[in-house]
N, CA, C, O and CB atoms as a CASP TS submission, in Angstrom:
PFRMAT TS
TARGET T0000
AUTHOR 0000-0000-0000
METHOD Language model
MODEL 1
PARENT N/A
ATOM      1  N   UNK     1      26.073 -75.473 -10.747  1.00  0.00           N
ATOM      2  CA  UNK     1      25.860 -75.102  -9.362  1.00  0.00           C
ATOM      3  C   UNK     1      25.963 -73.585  -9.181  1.00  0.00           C
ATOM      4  O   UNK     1      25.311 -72.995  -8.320  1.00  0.00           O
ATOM      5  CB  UNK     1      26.868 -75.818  -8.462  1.00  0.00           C
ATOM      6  N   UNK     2      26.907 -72.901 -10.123  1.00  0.00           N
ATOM      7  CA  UNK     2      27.050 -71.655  -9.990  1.00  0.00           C
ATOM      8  C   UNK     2      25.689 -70.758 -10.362  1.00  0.00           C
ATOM      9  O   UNK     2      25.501 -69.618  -9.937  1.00  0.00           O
ATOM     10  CB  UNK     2      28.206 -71.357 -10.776  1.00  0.00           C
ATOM     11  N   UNK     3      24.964 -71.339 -11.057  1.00  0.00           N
ATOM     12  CA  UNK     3      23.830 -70.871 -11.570  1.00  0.00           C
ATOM     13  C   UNK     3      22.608 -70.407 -10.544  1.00  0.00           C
ATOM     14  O   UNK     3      22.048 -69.351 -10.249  1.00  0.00           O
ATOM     15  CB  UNK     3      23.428 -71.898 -12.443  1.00  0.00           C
ATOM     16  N   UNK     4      22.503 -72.086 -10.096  1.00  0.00           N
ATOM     17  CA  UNK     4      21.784 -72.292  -8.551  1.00  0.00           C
ATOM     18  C   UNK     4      22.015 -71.376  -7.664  1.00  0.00           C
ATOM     19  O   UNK     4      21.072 -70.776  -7.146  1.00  0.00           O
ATOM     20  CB  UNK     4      22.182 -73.483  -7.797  1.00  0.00           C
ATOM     21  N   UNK     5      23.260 -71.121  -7.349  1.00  0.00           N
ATOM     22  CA  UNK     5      23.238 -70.385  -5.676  1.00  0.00           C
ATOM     23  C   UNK     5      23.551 -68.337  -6.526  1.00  0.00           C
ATOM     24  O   UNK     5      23.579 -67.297  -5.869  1.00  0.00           O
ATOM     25  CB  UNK     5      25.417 -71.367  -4.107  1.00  0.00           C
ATOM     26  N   UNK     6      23.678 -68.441  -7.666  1.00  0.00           N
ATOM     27  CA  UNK     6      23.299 -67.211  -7.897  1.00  0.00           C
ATOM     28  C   UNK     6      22.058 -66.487  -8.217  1.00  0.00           C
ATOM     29  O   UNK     6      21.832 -65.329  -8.569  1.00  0.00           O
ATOM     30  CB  UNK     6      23.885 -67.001  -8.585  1.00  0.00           C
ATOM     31  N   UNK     7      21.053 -67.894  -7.904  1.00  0.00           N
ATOM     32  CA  UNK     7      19.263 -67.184  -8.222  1.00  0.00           C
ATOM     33  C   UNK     7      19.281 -67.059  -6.554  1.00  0.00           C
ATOM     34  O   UNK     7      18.686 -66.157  -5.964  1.00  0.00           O
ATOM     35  CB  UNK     7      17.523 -68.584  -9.168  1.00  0.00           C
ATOM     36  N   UNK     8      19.914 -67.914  -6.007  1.00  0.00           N
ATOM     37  CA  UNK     8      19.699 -67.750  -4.173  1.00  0.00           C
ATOM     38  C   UNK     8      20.719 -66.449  -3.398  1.00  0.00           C
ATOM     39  O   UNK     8      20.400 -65.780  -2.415  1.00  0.00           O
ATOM     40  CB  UNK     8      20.343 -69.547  -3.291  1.00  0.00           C
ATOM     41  N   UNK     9      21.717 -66.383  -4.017  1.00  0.00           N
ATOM     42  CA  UNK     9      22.552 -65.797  -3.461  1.00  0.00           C
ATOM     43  C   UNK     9      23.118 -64.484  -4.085  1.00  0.00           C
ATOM     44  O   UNK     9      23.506 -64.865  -5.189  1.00  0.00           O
ATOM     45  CB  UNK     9      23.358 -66.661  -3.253  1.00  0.00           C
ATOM     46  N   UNK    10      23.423 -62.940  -3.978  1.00  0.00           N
ATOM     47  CA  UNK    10      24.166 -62.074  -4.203  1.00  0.00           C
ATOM     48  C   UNK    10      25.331 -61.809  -4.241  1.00  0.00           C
ATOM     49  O   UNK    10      25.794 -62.111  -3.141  1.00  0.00           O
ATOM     50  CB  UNK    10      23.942 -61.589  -3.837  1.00  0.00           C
ATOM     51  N   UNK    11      26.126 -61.394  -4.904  1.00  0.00           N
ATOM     52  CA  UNK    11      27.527 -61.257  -5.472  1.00  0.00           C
ATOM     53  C   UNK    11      27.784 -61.062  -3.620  1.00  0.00           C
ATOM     54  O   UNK    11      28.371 -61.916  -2.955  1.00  0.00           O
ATOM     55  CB  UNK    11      27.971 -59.688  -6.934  1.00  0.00           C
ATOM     56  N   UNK    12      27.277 -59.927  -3.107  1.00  0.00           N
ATOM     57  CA  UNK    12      27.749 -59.430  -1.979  1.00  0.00           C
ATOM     58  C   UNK    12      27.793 -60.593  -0.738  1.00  0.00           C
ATOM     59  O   UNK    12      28.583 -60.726   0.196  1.00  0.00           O
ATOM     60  CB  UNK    12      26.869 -58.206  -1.676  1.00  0.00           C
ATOM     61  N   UNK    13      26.450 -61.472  -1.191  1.00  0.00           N
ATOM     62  CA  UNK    13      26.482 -62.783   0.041  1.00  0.00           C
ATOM     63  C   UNK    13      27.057 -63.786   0.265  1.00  0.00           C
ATOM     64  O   UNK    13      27.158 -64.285   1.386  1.00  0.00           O
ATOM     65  CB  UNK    13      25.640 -63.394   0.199  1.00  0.00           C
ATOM     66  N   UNK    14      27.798 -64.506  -1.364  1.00  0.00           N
ATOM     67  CA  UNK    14      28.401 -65.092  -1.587  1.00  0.00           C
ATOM     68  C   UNK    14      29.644 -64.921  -0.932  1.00  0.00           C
ATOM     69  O   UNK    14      30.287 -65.801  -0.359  1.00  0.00           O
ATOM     70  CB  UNK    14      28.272 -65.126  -2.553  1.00  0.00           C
ATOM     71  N   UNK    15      30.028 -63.357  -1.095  1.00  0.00           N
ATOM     72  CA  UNK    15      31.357 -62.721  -0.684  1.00  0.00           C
ATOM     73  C   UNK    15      31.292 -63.497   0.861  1.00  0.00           C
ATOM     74  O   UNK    15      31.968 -64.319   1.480  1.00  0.00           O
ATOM     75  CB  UNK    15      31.388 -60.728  -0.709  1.00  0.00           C
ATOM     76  N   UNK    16      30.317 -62.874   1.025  1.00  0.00           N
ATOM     77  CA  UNK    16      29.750 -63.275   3.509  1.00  0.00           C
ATOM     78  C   UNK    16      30.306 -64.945   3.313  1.00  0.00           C
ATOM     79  O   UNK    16      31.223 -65.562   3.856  1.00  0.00           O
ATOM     80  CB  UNK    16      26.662 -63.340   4.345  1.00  0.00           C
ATOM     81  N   UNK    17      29.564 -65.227   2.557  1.00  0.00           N
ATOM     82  CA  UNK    17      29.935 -67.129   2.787  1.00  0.00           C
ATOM     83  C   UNK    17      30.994 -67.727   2.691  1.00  0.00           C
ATOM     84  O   UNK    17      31.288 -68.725   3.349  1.00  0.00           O
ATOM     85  CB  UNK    17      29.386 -68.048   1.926  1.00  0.00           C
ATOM     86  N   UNK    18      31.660 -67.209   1.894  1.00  0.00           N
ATOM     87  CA  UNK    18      32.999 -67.083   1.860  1.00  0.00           C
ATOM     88  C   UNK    18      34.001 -67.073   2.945  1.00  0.00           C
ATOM     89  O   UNK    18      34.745 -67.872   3.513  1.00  0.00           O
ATOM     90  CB  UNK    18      33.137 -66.150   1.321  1.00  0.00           C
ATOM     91  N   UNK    19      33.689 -65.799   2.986  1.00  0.00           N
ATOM     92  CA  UNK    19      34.607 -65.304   4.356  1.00  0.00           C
ATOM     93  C   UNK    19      34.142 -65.982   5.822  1.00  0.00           C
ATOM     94  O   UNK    19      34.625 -65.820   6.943  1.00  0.00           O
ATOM     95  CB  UNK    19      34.414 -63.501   4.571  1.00  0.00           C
ATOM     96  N   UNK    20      33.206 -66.667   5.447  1.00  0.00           N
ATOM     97  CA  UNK    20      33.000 -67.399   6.920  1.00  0.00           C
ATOM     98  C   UNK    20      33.160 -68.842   6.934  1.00  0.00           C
ATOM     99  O   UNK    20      32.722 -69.519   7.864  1.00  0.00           O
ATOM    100  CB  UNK    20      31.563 -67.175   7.508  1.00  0.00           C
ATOM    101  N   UNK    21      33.904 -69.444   5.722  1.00  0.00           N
ATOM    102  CA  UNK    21      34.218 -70.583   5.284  1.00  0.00           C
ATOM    103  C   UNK    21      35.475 -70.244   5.502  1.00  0.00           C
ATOM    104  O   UNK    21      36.051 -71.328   5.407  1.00  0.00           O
ATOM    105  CB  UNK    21      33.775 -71.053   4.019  1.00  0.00           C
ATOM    106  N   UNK    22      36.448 -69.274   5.783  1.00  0.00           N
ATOM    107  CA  UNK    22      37.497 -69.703   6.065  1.00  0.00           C
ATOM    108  C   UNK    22      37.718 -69.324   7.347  1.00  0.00           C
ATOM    109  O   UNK    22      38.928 -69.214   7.548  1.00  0.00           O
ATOM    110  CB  UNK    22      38.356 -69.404   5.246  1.00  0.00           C
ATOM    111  N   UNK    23      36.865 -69.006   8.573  1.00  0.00           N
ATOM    112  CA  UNK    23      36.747 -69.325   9.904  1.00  0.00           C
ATOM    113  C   UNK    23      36.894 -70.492  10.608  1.00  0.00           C
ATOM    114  O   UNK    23      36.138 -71.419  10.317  1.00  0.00           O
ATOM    115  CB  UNK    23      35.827 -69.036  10.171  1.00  0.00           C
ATOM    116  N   UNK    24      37.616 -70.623  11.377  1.00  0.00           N
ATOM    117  CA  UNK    24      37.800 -71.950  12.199  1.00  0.00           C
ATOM    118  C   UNK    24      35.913 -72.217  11.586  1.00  0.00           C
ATOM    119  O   UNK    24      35.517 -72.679  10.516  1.00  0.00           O
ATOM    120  CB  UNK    24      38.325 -71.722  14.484  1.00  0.00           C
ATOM    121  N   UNK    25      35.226 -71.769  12.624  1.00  0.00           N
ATOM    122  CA  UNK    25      33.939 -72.176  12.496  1.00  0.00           C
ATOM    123  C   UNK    25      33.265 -72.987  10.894  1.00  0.00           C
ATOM    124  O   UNK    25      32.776 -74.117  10.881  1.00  0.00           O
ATOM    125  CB  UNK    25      33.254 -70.819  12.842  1.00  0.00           C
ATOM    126  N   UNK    26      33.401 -72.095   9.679  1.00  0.00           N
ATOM    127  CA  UNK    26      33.244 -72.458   8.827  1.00  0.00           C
ATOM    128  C   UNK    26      34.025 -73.840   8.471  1.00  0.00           C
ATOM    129  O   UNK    26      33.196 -74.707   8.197  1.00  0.00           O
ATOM    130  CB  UNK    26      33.344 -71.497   8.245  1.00  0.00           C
ATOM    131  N   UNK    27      35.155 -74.239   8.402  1.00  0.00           N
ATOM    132  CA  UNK    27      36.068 -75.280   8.257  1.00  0.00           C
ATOM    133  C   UNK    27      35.900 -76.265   8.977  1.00  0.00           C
ATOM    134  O   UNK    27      36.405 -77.368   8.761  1.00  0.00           O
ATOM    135  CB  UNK    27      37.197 -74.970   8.412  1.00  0.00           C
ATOM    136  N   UNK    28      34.845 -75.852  10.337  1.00  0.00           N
ATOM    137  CA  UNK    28      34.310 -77.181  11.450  1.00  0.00           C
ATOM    138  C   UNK    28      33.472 -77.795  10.609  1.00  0.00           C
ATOM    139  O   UNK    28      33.390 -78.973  10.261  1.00  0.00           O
ATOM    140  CB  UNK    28      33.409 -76.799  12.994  1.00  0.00           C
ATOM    141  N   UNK    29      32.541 -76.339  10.181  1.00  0.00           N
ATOM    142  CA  UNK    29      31.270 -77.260   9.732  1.00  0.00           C
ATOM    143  C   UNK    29      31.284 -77.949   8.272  1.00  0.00           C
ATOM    144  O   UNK    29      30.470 -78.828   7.987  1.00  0.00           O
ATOM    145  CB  UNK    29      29.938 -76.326   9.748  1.00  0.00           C
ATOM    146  N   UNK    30      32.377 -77.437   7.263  1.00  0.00           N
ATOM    147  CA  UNK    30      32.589 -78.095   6.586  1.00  0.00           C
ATOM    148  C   UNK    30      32.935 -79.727   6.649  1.00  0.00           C
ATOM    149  O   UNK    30      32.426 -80.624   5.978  1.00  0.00           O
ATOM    150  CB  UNK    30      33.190 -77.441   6.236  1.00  0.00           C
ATOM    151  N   UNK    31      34.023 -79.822   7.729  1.00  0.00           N
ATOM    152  CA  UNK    31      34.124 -81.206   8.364  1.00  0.00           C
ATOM    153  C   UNK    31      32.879 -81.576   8.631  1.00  0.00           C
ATOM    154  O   UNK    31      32.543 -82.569   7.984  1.00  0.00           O
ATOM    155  CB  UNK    31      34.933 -81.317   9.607  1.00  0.00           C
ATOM    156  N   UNK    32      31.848 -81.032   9.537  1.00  0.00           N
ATOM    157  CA  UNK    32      30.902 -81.934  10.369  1.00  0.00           C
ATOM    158  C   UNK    32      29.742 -82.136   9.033  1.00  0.00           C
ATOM    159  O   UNK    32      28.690 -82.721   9.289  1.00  0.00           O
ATOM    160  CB  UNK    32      30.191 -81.039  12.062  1.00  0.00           C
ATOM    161  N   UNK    33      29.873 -81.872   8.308  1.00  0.00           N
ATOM    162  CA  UNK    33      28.930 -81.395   7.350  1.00  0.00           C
ATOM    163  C   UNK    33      28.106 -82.879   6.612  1.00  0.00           C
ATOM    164  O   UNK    33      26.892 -82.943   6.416  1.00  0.00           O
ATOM    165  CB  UNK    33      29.873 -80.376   6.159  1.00  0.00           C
ATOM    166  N   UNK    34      29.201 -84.091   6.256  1.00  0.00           N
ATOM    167  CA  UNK    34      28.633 -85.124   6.101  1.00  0.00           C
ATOM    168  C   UNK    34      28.056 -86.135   6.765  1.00  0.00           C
ATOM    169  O   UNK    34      27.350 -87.050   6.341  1.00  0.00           O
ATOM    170  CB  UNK    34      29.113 -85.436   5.667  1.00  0.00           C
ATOM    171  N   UNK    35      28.530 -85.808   8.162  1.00  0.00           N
ATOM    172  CA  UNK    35      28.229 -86.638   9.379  1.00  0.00           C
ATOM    173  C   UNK    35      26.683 -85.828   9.488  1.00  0.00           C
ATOM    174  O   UNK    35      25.632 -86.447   9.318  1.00  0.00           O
ATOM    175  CB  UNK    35      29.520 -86.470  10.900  1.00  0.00           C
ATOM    176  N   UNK    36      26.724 -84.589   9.747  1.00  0.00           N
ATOM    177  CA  UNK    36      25.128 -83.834   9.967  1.00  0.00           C
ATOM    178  C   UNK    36      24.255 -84.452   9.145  1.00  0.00           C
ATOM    179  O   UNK    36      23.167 -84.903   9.503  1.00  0.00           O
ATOM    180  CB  UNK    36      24.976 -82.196   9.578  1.00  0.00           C
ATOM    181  N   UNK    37      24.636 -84.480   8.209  1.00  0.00           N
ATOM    182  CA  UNK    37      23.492 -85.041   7.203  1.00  0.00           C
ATOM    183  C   UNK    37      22.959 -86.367   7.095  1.00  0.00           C
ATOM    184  O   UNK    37      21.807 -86.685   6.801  1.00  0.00           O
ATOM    185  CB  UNK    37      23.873 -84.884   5.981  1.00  0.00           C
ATOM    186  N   UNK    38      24.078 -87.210   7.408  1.00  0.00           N
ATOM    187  CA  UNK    38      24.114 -88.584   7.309  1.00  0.00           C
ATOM    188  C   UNK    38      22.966 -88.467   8.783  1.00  0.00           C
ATOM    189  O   UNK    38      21.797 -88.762   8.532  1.00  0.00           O
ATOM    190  CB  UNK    38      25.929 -89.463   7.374  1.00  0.00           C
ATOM    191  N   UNK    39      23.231 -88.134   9.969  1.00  0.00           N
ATOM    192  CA  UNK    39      22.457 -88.476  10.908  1.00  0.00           C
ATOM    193  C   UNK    39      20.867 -87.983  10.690  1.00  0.00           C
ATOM    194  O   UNK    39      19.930 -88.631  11.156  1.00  0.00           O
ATOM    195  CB  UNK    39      23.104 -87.969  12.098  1.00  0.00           C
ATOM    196  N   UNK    40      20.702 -86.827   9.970  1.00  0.00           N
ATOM    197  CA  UNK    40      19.439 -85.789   9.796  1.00  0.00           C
ATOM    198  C   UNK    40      18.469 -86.979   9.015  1.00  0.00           C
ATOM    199  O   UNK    40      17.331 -87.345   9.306  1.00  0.00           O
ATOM    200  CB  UNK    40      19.838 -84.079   8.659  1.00  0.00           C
ATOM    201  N   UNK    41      19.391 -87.440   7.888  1.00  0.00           N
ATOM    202  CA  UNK    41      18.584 -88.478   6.501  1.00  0.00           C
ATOM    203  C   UNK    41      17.854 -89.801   7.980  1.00  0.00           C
ATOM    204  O   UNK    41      16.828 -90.471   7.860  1.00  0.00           O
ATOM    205  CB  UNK    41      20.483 -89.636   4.733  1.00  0.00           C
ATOM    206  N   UNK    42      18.513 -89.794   8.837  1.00  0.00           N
ATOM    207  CA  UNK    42      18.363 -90.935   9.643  1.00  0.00           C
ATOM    208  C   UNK    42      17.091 -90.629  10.267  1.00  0.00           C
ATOM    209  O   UNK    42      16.107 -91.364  10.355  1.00  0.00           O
ATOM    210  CB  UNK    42      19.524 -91.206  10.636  1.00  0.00           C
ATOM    211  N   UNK    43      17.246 -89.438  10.692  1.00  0.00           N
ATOM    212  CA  UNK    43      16.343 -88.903  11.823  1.00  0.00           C
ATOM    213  C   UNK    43      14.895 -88.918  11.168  1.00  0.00           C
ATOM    214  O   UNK    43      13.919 -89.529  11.601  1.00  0.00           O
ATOM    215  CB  UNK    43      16.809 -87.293  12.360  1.00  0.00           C
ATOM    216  N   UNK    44      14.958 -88.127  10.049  1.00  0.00           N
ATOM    217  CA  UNK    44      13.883 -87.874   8.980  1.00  0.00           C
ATOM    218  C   UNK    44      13.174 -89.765   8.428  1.00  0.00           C
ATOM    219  O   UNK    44      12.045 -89.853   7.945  1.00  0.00           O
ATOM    220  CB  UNK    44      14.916 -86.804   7.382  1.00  0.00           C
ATOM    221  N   UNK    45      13.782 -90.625   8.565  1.00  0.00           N
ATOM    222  CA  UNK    45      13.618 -92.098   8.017  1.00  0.00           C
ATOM    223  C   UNK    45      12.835 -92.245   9.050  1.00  0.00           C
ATOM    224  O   UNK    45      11.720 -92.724   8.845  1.00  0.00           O
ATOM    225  CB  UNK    45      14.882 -93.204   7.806  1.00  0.00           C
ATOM    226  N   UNK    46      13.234 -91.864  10.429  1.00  0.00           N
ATOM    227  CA  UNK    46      12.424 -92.986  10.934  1.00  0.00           C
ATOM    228  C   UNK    46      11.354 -92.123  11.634  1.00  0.00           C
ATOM    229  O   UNK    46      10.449 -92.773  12.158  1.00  0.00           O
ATOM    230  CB  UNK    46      13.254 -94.105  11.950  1.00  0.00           C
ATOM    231  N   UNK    47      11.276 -90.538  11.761  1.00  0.00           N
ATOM    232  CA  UNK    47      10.128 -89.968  11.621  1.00  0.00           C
ATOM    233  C   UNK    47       8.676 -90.457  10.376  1.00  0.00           C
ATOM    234  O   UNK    47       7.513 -90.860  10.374  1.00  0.00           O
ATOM    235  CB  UNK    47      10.714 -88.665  11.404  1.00  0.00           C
ATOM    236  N   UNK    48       9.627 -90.118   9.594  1.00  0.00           N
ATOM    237  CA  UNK    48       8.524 -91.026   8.421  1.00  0.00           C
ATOM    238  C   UNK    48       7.716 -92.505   8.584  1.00  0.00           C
ATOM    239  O   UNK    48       6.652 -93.097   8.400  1.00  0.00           O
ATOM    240  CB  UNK    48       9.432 -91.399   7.144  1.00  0.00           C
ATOM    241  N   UNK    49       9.035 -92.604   9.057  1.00  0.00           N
ATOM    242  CA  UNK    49       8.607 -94.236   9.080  1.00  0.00           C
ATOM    243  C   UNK    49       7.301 -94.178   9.982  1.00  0.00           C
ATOM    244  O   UNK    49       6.246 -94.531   9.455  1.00  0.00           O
ATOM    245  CB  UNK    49       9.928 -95.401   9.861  1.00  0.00           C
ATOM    246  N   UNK    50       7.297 -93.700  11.486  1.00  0.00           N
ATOM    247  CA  UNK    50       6.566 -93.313  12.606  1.00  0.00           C
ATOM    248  C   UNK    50       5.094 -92.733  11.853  1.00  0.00           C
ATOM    249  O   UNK    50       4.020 -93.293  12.070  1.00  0.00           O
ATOM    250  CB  UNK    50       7.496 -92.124  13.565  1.00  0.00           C
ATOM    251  N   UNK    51       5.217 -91.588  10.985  1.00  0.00           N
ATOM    252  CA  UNK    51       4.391 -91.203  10.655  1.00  0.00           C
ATOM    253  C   UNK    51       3.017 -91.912   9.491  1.00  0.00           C
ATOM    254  O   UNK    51       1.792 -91.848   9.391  1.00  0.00           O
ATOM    255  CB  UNK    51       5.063 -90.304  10.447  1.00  0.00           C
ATOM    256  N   UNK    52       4.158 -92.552   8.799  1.00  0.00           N
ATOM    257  CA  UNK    52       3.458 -93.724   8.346  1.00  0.00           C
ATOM    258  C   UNK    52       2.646 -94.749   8.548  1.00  0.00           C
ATOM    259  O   UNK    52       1.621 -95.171   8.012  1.00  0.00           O
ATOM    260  CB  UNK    52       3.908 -94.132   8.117  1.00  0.00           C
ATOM    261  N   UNK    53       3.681 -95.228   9.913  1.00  0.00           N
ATOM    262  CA  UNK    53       2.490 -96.204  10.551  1.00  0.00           C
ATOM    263  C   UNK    53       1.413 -95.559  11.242  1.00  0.00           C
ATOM    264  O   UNK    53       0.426 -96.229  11.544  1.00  0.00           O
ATOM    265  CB  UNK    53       3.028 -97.188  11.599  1.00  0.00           C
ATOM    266  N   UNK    54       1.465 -94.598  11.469  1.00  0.00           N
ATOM    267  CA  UNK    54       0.050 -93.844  12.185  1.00  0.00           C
ATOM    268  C   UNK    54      -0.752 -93.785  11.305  1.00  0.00           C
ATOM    269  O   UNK    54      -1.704 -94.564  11.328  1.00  0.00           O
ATOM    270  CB  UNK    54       0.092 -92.388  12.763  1.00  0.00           C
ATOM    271  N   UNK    55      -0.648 -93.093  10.540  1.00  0.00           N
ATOM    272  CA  UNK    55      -1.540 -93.201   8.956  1.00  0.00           C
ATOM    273  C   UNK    55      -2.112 -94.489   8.734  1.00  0.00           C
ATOM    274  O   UNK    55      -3.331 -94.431   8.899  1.00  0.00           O
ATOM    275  CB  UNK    55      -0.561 -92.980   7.543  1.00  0.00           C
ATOM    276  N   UNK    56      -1.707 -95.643   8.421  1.00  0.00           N
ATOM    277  CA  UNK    56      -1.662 -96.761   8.484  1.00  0.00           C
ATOM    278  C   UNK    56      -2.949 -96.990   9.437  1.00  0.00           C
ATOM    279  O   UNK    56      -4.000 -97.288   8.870  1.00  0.00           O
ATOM    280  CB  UNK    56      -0.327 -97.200   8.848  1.00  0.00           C
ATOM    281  N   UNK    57      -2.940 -96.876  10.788  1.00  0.00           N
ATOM    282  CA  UNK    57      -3.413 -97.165  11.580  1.00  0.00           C
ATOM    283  C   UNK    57      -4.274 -96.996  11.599  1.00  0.00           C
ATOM    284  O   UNK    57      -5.130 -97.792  11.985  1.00  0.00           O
ATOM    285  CB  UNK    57      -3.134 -97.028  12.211  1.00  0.00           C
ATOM    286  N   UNK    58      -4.543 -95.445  11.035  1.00  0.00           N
ATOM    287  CA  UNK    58      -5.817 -94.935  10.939  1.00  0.00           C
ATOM    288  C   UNK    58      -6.634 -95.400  10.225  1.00  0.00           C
ATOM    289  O   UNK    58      -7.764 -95.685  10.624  1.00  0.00           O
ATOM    290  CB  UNK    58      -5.860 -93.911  10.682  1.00  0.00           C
ATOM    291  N   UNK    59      -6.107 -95.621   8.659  1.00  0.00           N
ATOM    292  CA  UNK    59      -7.052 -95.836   7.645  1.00  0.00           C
ATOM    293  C   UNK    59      -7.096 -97.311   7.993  1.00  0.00           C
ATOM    294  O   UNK    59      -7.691 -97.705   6.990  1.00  0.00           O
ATOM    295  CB  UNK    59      -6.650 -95.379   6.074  1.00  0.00           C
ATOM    296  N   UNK    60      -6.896 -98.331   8.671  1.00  0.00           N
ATOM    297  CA  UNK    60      -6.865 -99.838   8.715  1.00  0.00           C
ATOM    298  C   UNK    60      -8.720 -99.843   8.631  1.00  0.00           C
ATOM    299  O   UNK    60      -9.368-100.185   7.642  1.00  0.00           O
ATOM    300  CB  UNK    60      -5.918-100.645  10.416  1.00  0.00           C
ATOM    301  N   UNK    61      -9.203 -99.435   9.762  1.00  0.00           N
ATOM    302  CA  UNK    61     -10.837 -99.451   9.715  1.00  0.00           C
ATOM    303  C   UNK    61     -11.994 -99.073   8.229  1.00  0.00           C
ATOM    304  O   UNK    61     -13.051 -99.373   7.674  1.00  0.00           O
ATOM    305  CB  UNK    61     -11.164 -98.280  10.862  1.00  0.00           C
ATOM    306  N   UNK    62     -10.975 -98.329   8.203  1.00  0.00           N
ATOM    307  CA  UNK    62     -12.080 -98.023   6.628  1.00  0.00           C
ATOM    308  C   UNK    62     -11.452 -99.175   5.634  1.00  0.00           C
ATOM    309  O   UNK    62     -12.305 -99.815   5.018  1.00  0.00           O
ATOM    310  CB  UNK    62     -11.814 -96.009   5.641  1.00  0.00           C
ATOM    311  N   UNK    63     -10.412 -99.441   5.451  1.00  0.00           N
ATOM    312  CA  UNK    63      -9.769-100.646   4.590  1.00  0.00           C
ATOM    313  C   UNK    63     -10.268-101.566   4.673  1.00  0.00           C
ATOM    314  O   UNK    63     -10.537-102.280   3.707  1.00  0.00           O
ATOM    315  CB  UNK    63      -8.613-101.053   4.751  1.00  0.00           C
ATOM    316  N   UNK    64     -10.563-101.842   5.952  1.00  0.00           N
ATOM    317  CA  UNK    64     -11.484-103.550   6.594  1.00  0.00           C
ATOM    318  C   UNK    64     -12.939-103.248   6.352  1.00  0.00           C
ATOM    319  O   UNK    64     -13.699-104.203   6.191  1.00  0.00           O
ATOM    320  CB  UNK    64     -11.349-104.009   8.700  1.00  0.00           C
ATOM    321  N   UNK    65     -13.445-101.903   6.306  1.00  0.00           N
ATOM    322  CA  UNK    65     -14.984-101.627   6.015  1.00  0.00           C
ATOM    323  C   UNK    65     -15.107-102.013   4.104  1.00  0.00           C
ATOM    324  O   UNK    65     -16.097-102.429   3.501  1.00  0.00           O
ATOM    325  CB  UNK    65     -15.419 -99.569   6.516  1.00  0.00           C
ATOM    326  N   UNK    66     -13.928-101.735   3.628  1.00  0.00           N
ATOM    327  CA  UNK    66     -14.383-101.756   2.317  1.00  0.00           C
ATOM    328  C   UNK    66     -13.814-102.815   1.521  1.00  0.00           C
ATOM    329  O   UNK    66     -13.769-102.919   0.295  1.00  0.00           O
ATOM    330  CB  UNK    66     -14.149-100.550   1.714  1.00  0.00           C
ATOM    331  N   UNK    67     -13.288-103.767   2.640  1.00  0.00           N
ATOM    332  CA  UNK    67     -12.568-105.388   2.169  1.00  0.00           C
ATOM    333  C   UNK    67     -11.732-105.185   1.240  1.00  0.00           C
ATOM    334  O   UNK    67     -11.659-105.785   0.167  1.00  0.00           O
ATOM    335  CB  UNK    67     -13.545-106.580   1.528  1.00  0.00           C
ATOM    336  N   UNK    68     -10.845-104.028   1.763  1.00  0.00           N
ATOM    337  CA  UNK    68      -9.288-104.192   1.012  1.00  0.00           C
ATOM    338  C   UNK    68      -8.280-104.718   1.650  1.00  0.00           C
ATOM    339  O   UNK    68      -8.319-105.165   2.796  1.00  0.00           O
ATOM    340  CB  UNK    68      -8.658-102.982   0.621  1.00  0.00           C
ATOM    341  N   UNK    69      -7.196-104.676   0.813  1.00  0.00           N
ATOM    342  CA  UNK    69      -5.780-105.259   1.661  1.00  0.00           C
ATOM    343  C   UNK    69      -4.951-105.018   1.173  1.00  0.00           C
ATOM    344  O   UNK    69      -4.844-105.128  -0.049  1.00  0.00           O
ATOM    345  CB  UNK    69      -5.470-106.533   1.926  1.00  0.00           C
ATOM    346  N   UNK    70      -3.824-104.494   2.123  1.00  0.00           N
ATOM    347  CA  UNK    70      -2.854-103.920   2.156  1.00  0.00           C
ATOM    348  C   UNK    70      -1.480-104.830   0.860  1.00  0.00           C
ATOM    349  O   UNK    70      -1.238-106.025   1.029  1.00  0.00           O
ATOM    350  CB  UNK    70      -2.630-103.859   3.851  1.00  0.00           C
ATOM    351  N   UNK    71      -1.051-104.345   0.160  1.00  0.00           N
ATOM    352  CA  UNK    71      -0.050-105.491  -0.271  1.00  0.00           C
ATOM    353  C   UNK    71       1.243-105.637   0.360  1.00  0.00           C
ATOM    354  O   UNK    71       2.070-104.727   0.306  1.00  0.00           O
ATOM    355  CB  UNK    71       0.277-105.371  -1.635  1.00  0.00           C
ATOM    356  N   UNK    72       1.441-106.606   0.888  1.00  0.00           N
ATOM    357  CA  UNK    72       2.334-106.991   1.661  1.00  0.00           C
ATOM    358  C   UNK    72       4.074-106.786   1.122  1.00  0.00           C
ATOM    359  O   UNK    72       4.960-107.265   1.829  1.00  0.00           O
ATOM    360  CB  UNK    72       1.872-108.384   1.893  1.00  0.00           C
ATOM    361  N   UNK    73       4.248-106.412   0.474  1.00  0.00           N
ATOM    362  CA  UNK    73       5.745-106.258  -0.437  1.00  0.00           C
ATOM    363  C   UNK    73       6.530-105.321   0.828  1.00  0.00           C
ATOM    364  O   UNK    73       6.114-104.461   1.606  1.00  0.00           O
ATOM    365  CB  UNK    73       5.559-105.158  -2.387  1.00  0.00           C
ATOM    366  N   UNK    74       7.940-105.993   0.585  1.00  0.00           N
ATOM    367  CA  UNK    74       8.910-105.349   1.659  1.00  0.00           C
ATOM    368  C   UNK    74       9.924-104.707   0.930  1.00  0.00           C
ATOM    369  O   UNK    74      10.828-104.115   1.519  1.00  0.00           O
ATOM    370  CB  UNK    74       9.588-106.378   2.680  1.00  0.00           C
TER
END
């Protein structure tokens, strides 16, 4: 990991991240940090999901023009 955030990050920025990890603020978001994500993965699922079925929707007409079908697997 150290590798990773040192192609992203500078000796000097690291230092910044740091020091703002031990801010009330930083230490919130450390707490809120798995909950954020957990809800974001959610948000992003069912955008997809949404986006999918539009897609879906669309191509249904050309699928039925060229007598295909969808495979039904859940």
């Amino acid at each position: 990991m150290a590798r990773l955030y040192a192609q992203h990050f500078s000796a000097e920025e690291m230092v910044e991240i740091n020091r703002f990890y031990d801010t009330p603020t930083g230490q919130k978001l450390i707490k809120e940090m798995p909950l954020l994500l957990k809800e974001s993965q959610a948000i992003g699922q069912r955008v997809g999901t949404q986006i999918a079925l539009e897609v879906l929707k669309k191509l249904m007409p050309e699928l039925q023009r060229r007598e295909l079908k969808l495979d039904q697997k859940t």
